[in-house]
N, C-alpha and C positions, 0 to 999 in steps of 0.2 A: 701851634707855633714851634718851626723847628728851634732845639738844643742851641746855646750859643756857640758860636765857631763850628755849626755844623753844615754851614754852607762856604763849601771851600770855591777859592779862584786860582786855578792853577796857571801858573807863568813860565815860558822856558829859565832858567836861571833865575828862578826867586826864589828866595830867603822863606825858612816859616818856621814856627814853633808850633811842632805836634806833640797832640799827645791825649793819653785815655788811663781808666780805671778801669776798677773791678765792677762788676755788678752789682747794687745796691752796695755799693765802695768796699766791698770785699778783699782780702786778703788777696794778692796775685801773684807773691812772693813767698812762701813760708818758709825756705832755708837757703841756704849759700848755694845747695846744687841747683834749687830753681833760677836767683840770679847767672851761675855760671854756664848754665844751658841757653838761657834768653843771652847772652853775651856773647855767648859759641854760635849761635844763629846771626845773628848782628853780623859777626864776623865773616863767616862762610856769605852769606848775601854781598859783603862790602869790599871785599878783597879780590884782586885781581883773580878770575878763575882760568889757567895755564892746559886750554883743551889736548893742546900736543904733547905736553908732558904724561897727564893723566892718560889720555888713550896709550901712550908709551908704556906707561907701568902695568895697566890694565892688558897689554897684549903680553907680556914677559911674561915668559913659565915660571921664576922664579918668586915670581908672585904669590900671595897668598890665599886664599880662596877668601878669606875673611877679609883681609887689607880691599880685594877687586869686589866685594859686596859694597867697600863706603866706596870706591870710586865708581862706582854704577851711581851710587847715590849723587853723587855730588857734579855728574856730568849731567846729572836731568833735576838738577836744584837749580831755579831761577839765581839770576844775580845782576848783580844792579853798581857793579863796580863805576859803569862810565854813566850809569845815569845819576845818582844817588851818593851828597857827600857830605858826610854827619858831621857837624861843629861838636856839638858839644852833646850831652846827656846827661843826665841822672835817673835810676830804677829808683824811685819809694816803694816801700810794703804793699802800699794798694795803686799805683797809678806809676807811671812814668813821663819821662818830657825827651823829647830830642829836639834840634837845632840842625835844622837842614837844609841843604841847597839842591835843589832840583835841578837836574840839566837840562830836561826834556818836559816837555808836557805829558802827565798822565805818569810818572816814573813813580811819584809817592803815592799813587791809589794802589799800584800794583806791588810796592815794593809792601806798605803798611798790610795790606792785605794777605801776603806772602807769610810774611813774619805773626802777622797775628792768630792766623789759621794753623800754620807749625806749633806754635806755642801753646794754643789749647788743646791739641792733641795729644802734646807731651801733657800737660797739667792735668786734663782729665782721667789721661791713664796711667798718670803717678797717684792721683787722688782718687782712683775709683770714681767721677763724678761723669753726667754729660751733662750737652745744654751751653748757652753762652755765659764766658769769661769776661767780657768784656761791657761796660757800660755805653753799647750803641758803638756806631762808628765811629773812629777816631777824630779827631778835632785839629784841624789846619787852622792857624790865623797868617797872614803872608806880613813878612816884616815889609814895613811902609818908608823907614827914614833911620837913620843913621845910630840916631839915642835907643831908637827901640833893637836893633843891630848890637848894640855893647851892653844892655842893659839884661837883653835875656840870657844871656851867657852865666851875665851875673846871678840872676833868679834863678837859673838851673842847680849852679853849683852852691850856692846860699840856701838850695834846700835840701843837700845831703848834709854842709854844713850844720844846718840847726838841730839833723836830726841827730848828730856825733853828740852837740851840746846839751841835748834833753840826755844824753845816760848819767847825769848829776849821780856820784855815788855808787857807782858801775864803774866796774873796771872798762876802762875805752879801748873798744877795740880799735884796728885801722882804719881810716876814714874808705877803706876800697872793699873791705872786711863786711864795716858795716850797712853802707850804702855806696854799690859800686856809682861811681860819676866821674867823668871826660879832668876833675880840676889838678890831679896828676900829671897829666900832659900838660895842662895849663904852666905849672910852676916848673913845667921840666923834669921833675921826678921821674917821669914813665913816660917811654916813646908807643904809640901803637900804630899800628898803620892804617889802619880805617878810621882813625880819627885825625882830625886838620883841623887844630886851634889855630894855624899860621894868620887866617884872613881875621880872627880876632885880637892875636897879640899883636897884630902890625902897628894896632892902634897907642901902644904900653912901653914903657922902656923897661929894656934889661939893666939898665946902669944905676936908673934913679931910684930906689926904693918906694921916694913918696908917690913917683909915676907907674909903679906896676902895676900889673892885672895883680897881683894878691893885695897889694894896699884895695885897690879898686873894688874887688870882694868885700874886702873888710865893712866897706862903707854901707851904709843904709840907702835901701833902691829908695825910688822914684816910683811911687804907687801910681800916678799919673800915666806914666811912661807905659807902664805893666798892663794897666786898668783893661786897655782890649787884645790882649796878649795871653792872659793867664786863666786859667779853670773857675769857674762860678766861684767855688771855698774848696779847700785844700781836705 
């Protein structure tokens, strides 16, 4: 019997929550440079790639032999800027979640696929280890209706949330410190450019406090809502 949510149905322009662990739910994080490399990847895939610029700097003598090694790189790096348009995220220690919109058919097997091949290659040979990172293929569920649309936004950022609140006793780091996630953008704190909370806060007022997307966090999900949405247990 296949894995739950391991049979994906991909739609042009559909909504979905992805997302995967560690193998036998392993570690797949173990410090800040691992987060800020899986983020640096993220980015490089999702941000406009400028072929005429890049081949511009790349022909200048002035150039540097080291600067035209990353732009070799980065001219034969897939990217998925007009296929591919992240709502929301959160990285946990062993697993992460995205909030994605597809434009094309077939854009999130090859973008997930992309990103998760780069990333074990960096982790193996920072860790000395080989062999798969990952528990099985990644996990598509396609958002179906509107509740489950505002709701996983919420469950994404509700679980860096809880993880801030378990360091009881600990000096608390940043919430972006500790587990990086999209709910900076959310409250406006932090603009990025590959991420577009816009089609979720459409739904929130800026004016009313009791109506905003962070009141909205605050509140306790809707397990109902979630139930075929979210990972077997966390």
């Amino acid at each position: 019997m296949p894995a739950k949510n391991s049979r994906k149905e991909y739609l042009e322009n559909g909504y979905y929550h992805i997302y995967n662990r560690g193998v036998e739910k392993r570690i797949i994080f173990l410090d800040q440079q691992d987060y800020a490399v899986f983020l640096s990847y993220l980015k490089e895939y999702l941000i406009i790639k400028n072929e005429k610029e890049l081949q511009e700097r790349l022909s200048d003598p002035k150039t540097l032999w080291i600067e035209k090694d990353k732009i070799l790189r980065r001219l034969r790096l897939n990217n998925f800027y007009e296929e591919i348009t992240l709502l929301a995220y959160c990285l946990m220690p062993n697993h992460f979640h995205f909030f994605i919109k597809q434009k094309s058919v077939g854009a999130i097997d090859s973008f997930m696929n992309s990103l998760a091949t780069r990333y074990t290659m960096y982790f193996n040979r920072k860790y000395k280890r080989v062999g798969h990172l990952y528990q099985g293929v990644y996990k598509a569920v396609l958002i179906t209706s509107e509740p489950q649309f505002l709701h996983l936004s919420r469950y994404i950022h509700q679980q860096a949330l809880a993880s801030r609140k378990s360091l009881q006793g600990q000096a608390l780091r940043s919430l972006q410190e500790k587990q990086p996630c999209s709910y900076p953008e959310y409250l406006g704190k932090r603009k990025t450019e590959w991420i577009h909370p816009e089609e979720v806060l459409f739904y929130f007022s800026k004016e009313n406090p009791r109506l905003s997307y962070e009141n909205f966090v605050k509140q306790q999900d809707d397990g109902e809502i979630l139930q075929k949405l979210i990972l077997e247990e966390e």
